[in-house]
C-alpha positions, 0 to 999 in steps of 0.5 A: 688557667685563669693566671695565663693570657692567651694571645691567640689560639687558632686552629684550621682543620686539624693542623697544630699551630704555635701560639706564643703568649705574649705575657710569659713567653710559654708556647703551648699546642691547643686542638679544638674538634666539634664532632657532628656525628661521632659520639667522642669527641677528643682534644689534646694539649701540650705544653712546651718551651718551645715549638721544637720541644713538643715530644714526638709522643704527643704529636703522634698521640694528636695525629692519631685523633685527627686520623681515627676522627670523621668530623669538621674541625672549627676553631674558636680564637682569642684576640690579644686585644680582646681580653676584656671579653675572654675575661667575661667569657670567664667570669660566666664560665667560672661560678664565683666563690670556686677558687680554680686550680692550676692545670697540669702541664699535660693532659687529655680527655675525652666527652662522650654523649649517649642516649638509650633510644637510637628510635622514639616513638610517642611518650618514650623516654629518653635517656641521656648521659655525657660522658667525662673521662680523663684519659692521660695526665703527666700530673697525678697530683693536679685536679683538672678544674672547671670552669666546664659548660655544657649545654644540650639543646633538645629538638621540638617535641621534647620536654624539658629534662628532669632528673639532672643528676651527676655521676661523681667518683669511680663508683659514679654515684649519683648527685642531683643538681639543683635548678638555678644558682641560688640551689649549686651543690656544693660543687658549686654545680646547678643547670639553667633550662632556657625555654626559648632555645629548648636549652638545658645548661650544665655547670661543672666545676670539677674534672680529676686529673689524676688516673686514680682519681677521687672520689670527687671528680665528676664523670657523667653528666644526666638528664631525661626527656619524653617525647611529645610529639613528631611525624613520622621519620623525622629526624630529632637531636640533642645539640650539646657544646661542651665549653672548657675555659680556654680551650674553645667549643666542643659540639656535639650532636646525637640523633634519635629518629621518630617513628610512627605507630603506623604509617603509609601514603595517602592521596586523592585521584578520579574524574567527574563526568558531566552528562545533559538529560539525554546522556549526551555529553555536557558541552558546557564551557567551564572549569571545575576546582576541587579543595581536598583537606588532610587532617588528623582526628582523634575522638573525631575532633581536628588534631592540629591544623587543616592542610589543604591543597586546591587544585583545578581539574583538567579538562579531558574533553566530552564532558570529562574533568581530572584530578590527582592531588599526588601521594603526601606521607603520613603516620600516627602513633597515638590513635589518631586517624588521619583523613584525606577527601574532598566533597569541596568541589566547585563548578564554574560556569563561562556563563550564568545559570542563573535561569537555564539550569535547574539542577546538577544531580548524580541520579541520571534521568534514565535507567540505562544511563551511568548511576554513580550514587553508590561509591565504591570502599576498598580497605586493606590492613596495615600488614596487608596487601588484600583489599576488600570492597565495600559499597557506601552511599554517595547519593546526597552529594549533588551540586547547589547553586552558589551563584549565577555561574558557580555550582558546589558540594560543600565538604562537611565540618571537620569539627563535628566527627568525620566518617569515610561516607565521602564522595572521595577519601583516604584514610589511615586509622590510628587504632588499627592501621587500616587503610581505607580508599573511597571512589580512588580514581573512580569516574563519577557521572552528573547529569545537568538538567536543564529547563524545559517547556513542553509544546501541547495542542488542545481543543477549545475545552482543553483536551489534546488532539492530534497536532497537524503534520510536522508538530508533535504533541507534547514536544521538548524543548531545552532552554539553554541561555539566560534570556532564552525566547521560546521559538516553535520550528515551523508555521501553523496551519489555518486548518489541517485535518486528522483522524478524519476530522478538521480543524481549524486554527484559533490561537495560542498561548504561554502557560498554564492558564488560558486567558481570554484572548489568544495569540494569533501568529502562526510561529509562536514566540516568546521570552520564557520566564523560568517559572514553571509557566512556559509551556506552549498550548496551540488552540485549534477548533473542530470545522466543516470545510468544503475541499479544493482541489490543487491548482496551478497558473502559469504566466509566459512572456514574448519579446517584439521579435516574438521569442520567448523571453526567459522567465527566470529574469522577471519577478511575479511575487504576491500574497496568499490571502484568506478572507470572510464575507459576512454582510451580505451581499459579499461583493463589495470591499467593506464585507470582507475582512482578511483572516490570513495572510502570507505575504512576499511570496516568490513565484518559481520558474519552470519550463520557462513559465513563471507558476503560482501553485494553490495546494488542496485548499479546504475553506470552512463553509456555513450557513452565515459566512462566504470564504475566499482564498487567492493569489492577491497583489501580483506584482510583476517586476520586469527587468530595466530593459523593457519600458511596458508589458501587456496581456495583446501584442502591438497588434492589438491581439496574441500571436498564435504560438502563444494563443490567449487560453480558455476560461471556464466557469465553476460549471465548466462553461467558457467566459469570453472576454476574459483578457481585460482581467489580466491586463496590467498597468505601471505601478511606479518604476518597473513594477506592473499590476493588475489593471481591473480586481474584484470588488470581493475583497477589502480595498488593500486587498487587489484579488484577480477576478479568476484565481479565486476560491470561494465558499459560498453561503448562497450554494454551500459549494466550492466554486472556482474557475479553471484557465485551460493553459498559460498567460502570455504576456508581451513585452516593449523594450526600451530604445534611444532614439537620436534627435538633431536640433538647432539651438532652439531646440528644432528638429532640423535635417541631420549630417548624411550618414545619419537619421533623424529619430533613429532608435536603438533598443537597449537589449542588456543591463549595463547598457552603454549607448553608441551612436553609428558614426562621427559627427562632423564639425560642419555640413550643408544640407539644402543650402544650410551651413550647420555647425557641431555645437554639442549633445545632450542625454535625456530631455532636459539641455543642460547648460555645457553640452558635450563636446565629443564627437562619437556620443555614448553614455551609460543608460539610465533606464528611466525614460531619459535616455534619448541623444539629443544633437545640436547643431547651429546654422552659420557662413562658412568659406568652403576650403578645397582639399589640398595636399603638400609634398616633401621630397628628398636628394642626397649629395649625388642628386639622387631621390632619398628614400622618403620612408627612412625620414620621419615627418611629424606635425599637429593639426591646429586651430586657432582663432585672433583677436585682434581688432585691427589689421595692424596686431592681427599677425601678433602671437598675443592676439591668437589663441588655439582652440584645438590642437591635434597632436603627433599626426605623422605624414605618410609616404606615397610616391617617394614624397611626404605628404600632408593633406587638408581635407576638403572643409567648410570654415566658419566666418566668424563675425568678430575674429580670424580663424586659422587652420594649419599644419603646424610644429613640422619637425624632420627627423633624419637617419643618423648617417646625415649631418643636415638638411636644406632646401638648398644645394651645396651651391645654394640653389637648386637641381634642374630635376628639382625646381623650386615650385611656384605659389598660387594665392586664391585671391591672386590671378598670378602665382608667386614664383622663386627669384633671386632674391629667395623670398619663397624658399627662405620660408621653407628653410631648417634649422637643427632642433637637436637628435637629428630633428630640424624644424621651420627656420622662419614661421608666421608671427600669426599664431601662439608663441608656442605654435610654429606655423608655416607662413605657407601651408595655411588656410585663413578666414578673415574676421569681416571687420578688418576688410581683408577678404573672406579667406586665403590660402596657398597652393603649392604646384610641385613637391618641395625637395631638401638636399641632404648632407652625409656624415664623413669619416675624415682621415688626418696624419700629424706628427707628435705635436699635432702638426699635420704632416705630408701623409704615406703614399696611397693615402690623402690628408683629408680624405672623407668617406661618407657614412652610408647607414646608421650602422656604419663601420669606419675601415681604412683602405688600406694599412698604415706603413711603419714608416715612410720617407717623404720631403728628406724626412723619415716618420715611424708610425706612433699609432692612431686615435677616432675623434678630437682628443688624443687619448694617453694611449694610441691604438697600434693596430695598421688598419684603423676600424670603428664603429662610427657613433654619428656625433662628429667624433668620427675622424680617424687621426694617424701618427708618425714621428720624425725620425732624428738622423745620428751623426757620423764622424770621418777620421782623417789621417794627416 
């Protein structure tokens, strides 16, 4: 073989192919299968002088092996430019010194692999044969020689083999080969062990090729191997690729299955439930982690590595936490026992622990309570399916504290012995097969106990005495935070009685120890120090006491109108005080020393009446010592609207539905005089006090002369006074009252209609105050002239007063609230009332309907200041001082009026004052084209005359002439959408003022000499003549040329628009056509307006609606008809 060059063999699947040599021309037919699960593998060659000369019995024989075959087939090839490397491949496949034979010209063979064991288990040992038979050959003189490669890889847990013999000859007798060349046979056979790859190499020389073969030839190659190691069900092979020289790779796969001694699942599930101290389930923010390991143990030691498998439990809610590590495959064949559990659970907590917590425990506080401190075993055979139950203790396995949030139970080392007295396990022993299931999907319950402070009332000597009513002797409290402060529920008494004894309040303390000094507040509080050391002791002593019996005060109030006023809109708040008198005598404020007191107390409403309640009292009494007890610092707070409060109406006495009640003295005899002690005084804003105290208390403390109780020391009794029925007391309210001033701030007549120091009450809170009325700008009173200057609020003028006319402002409660109205003494013109009427004529010289026309204009005032005659008609030298914008002038008698009023015009001493209507705008119905004062012949109708102008400082009026001097100041002009305003106004007034020269009232500045004032008087209504809309109707021919019109019609013709909805409707239809002057025209249509659309309207009769912007006339077109031209035939 080594004499013949391929140049290429390629084989896909398990086709032939042809390859030619390229050296000697031979063909030859080369097939190369690798078998992954087959035991044989088979490859066939023949050779031929060409592809058509393969015999029909060896391309049978190889479809044969293709079709009883269930393997992939793969392909080695050799390229011709590669023959370097198929020449190393040779040299490592062909032993040197082995002088290789030629092949015979056909042969087959076949490799078989054999173990004895399809199973292994644990230190079995494996015997393995490769099985080398010639199975055809047309050659029987001819050896088939080697080089042959065999190399077998052997799975993990497999040792490396031993006993490598070959079996040679028909007997097979057996020829150990040696490790390594340098020990061949010699054959020249040896095999290689390769650790690295677990590899077992075979070299083999020679292969017989005759059917009789001799005894040289090899036939089998074997080896053993044990198995060390495996899990159960895993899958073990030896790989063997079987190399012949030039005709590729044989594969080779056998498969032995590893079975465990005994085997079976095992897996972790149960719950942990979490209770505090009184079964209640834990509300605790926090998640739990457990860390169960699965391990192997012989002579309980760890075999091999830990496995792990941390999971976070789920939470289920109230208290309860979930966990199922899922089922994991295990076996054992040696004796080792496999062991699943988990005491390696963790707590963390959403907040510390540090302090709060004091231990995490499996033994519950109660008897009656979950104890899970016993586990529960059940265990069955390998070949078993009945359990037994057994009980194991579990009682140790509480939780530690880790960190200040982090709590465990730590699992026990692996490393120094394992046994099933775990919280939660499965195991598997390896001796027996016995299963063994610890707590699997128990529920196991921990109680969280938390730290404690207990409440105890002790005596003096320390002895527990009964707690007063609402405390509970030896009270538990939970501390539940961190930084926890201890707060008792409720207030302490001063004294209390039980058991028929009485006692009285002394103190308290924290801890164990009582300290010299005790702690007073009545609501113990305190931060806790975690320390064993946080118990409250409430200190009360053994009293005499003598008993007050219940009382209760009641205070009305009555507005001015003698009403009742509700109660529940004033506070009365005060303090409940406890004092000791110990200097005798007890009546002066340095005796007494306040022992308690209770401040900022609400007094409550009923029936209307404010009541302060004194329950049972029981003051201590000695031979040493007085004792009071009182209402003190009664506050009364009234609401903004009143100004005072008192014990007498403004009568100076009571009103006799609310009669000032008796008082009677510890004997039961009446006091008189009493009222002076109930009497109150402003405290600042709206807070009242009482005006007169005794002198029994200390200065800080106002103590009502009859609302107290004492114990005495000088009679050893209970003394009190009893008021036999409520207080009233009587209320003022607040008022504005109205002030009219001069400049200087002197009280001066007031406009009529108005009253000097009128008072308004303020009744409400928000209170907004309006004055009666509208002031004037002017009025005279006892022959003075007053001129409106401005108000102010409160008692102070300001700088600017305001301005308006009809004062109102928010009050403010505060004693500064009064209006305050100034007005100054001037010189005035007295202007009469005047009035000035429009009336209106249509075309036919009767009266419009002056409704349908809208006249509107502004009130303006103005003043010039101009210092001489010759600018005082310039716009520039006036100004507007106000302007009254948007009047509309009223209809009365069928005329517009605009009417003055009657008014008093200062006269200034430096300037002009103007008052006029100005900016008139007419704004007419759209069937109207324009307005004039004029008629069409430019003059005016006999029935409406142009009227006659008086001055006031003219003895003779002024009269319409020829010339029109008058009416040209009363002319329109167009302002656009149907408005028109004056053609001509005065120059004497803002540029953007129109003034009629006419209509207006005038106060001369003195300076310039003019006169006082002017101003004009109209004697007649002024009348405008109106000027209608029309509809003109036209006719022109094609060119717009007009033309003579059909008859019954007029070029020209109008027909005015009546209404501002009318409708344009020919008299009568247009004819087709019409003769006229020798022309016949043909009707093209008609158009509305200027413009002739591209498209006439047909129709005969013309209608539209007009739309009043001089795009109304009707047009109508005719065309001239062309005569046709005619012909005579004469005949000559």
């Amino acid at each position: 073989m080594k004499q013949t060059k391929w140049q290429r063999l390629a084989t896909i699947g398990l086709c032939s192919s042809l390859v030619i040599n390229a050296f000697s021309g031979v063909t030859a037919v080369a097939e190369t299968i690798t078998i992954e699960s087959s035991p044989t593998v088979a490859s066939s060659a023949k050779e031929a002088t060409s592809a058509s000369s393969a015999t029909p019995e060896s391309t049978e024989s190889s479809q044969e092996t293709t079709e009883t075959s269930r393997e992939e087939v793969t392909q080695e090839t050799v390229e011709q430019e590669d023959t370097t490397e198929i020449a190393q491949e040779e040299n490592l496949l062909e032993p040197s010194g082995i002088q290789a034979k030629i092949m015979p010209r056909a042969f087959v063979w076949a490799a078989t692999g054999t173990t004895n064991r399809t199973t292994v288990r644990l230190n079995d040992v494996v015997d393995y044969r490769m099985k080398l038979e010639n199975i055809t050959t047309d050659d029987t003189n001819s050896d088939i020689v080697g080089p042959i490669r065999i190399e077998s890889k052997l799975a993990a847990g497999m040792t490396r083999p031993t006993s490598v013999i070959i079996k040679v000859g028909p007997e097979e007798q057996n020829v150990v080969i040696g490790e390594g060349s340098h020990n061949a046979n010699s054959g020249g056979e040896y095999f290689v062990w390769t650790e690295s790859t677990r590899t077992v190499t075979a070299f083999i020389n020679r292969l017989h090729g005759r059917t009789s073969g001799n005894t040289g030839y090899i036939k089998t190659l074997y080896f053993q191997t044990r198995i060390t190691s495996g899990t159960h069900n895993e899958k073990k092979y030896i790989d063997s690729t079987i190399r012949f020289n030039g005709f590729g790779a044989v594969n080779r796969r056998n498969e032995m299955t590893y079975v465990d001694r005994f085997s079976g699942n095992l897996g972790l599930k149960g719950n942990l439930k979490f209770y505090d101290e009184d079964g209640v389930a834990s509300k605790e923010q926090m998640s739990l982690s457990i860390n169960p390991v699965l391990f192997k143990s012989t002579n309980s030691r760890v075999e091999g590595t830990l496995l792990r498998y941390p999971l976070t439990m789920t939470n289920a809610g109230s208290g309860l936490y979930r966990f199922d590590t899922g089922l994991k495959n295990i076996g054992t064949s040696n004796g080792g026992s496999w062991f699943f559990f988990s005491n390696d659970i963790v707590i963390n907590f959403a907040t510390a622990t540090t302090n709060r917590i004091d231990k995490i425990v499996l033994a519950p506080p109660k008897a009656t309570l979950p104890d899970s401190r016993t586990g529960v075993m059940t265990s069955r055979a390998y070949t078993s399916t009945t359990y037994t139950r057994s009980n194991y203790d579990i009682s140790t396995y509480n939780f530690t504290k880790a960190t200040g949030k982090t709590w465990r139970i730590t699992n026990r080392s692996s490393n120094s012995g394992v046994s099933t007295n775990i919280m939660f396990s499965d195991n598997l022993v390896g001796t027996t097969g016995q299963f063994n299931k610890g707590n699997s999907g128990a529920t196991i319950n921990y109680y969280i106990y938390y730290k404690k402070l207990y409440e105890n009332f002790v005596n003096s000597n320390g002895q527990k005495i009964t707690p007063p009513s609402g405390f509970t002797q030896g009270k538990r409290t939970v501390i539940n935070s961190e930084a926890y402060t201890f707060k008792q529920s409720g207030t302490l008494p001063d004294t209390y009685q039980a058991d028929g004894k009485t006692y009285k309040f002394k103190g308290w303390y924290k801890g164990k120890t009582k300290p010299n000094t005790l702690t007073t507040t009545k609501a113990p509080s305190y931060a806790v120090t975690y320390d064993d050391n946080d118990d409250l002791n409430v200190v009360y002593e053994e009293i005499k006491v003598l008993e007050f019996p219940s009382r209760t005060y009641q205070f009305g109030f009555v507005d001015e109108s003698g009403k009742r006023v509700d109660a529940s809109t004033i506070d009365l708040t005060y303090d409940n005080w406890y004092g000791i008198g110990t200097e005798p005598p007890n009546n002066i404020p340095s005796a007494w020393a306040t022992t308690k007191i209770e401040t900022g107390i609400k007094a409550n409403t009923k029936n209307n009446l404010k009541e302060i309640i004194y329950p049972v009292q029981y003051l201590e009494t000695n031979s040493n010592d007085s004792f009071q007890f009182s209402a003190v610092n009664l506050r009364y707070q009234l609401p903004r609207i009143y100004k005072s409060i008192s014990i007498q109406n403004q009568q100076g006495g009571f009103d006799a539905a609310y009669p000032y009640p008796s008082i009677l003295n510890p004997s039961g005899a009446e006091i008189n005089n009493t009222p002076q002690y109930f009497e109150l005084k402003n405290n600042g804003g709206q807070e009242f006090v009482f005006n007169r105290t005794t002198a029994a208390a200390p200065e800080n403390v106002q103590l009502p002369f009859y609302l107290r109780y004492v114990s005495s020391f000088l009679t050893g009794k209970a003394m009190y006074y009893t008021i036999q029925g409520p207080i009233y007391y009587y209320l003022t309210n607040r008022r504005v009252t109205e002030n009219f001033v001069d400049a200087n701030g002197t009280k001066i007549t007031p406009p009529t209609g108005f009253t000097q120091g009128k008072q308004t009450v303020i009744n409400s809170d928000p209170y907004t105050f309006k004055q009666s009325g509208t002031l004037p700008d002017t009025y005279t009173t006892g022959g003075k002239t007053y001129k409106f200057k401005g108000w102010y609020k409160g008692k102070t003028k300001p700088n600017t007063l305001t301005t308006t006319k009809a004062p109102s402002y928010a009050v403010t409660y505060d004693d500064n609230d009064d209006l305050n109205v100034v007005y100054e003494e001037i010189k005035v013109f007295d202007f009469p009332a005047l009035t000035y009427q429009f009336g209106f004529v249509d075309e036919s010289g009767k009266r419009v309907d002056a409704s349908t026309i809208k006249l509107t204009y502004d009130n303006w005032h103005g003043e010039g200041l101009a210092t001489n005659s010759a600018d005082s008609n310039k716009p520039d030298y006036w100004k507007t001082v106000s302007l009254e914008k948007g009047k509309v002038a009223p209809t009365k008698n069928n005329l517009k009026e605009i009417a003055y009023p009657a008014q008093s015009l200062e006269i200034l001493s430096d300037r002009s004052t103007q008052y006029s209507a100005a900016n008139l705008t007419f704004t007419l119905p759209n069937y109207y084209e324009k307005i004039s004062v004029y008629n069409k012949s430019g003059t005016f109708d006999i029935a409406y005359p142009f009227p006659n102008i008086q001055g006031n400082d003219y003895s003779e009026p002024f009269v319409e002439g020829e010339n029109k001097l008058l009416s040209r100041n009363f002319e329109l002009k167009n302002n656009g959408s149907q408005s028109f305003i004056f053609n001509r106004t005065t120059t004497a007034a803002p540029i953007d003022i129109q003034v009629p020269s006419y209509l207006r009232k005038v106060v001369h500045n003195p300076n310039l000499g003019s006169g006082v004032a002017t101003y004009l008087t109209i004697d007649k209504p002024v009348y405008y003549y109106l000027t209608n809309r029309k509809v003109t109707e036209n006719f022109v021919d094609t060119n717009g040329t007009k033309i003579t019109p059909p008859t019954g019609f007029t070029q020209g013709n109008q027909i005015p628009m009546t209404s501002n909805t009318f409708k344009y409707t020919s008299a009568k239809a247009l004819p087709a056509s019409y003769t006229t002057g020798g022309k016949t025209y043909i009707f093209q249509g008609w158009y509305k307006g200027k413009t002739k659309p591209n498209t006439l309207t047909t129709s005969t009769t013309p209608t539209y609606n007009t739309t009043f912007d001089g795009n109304d006339d009707m047009t109508a077109m005719y065309k001239e008809e062309v005569p046709k031209a005619s012909v005579a035939l004469t005949r000559t």
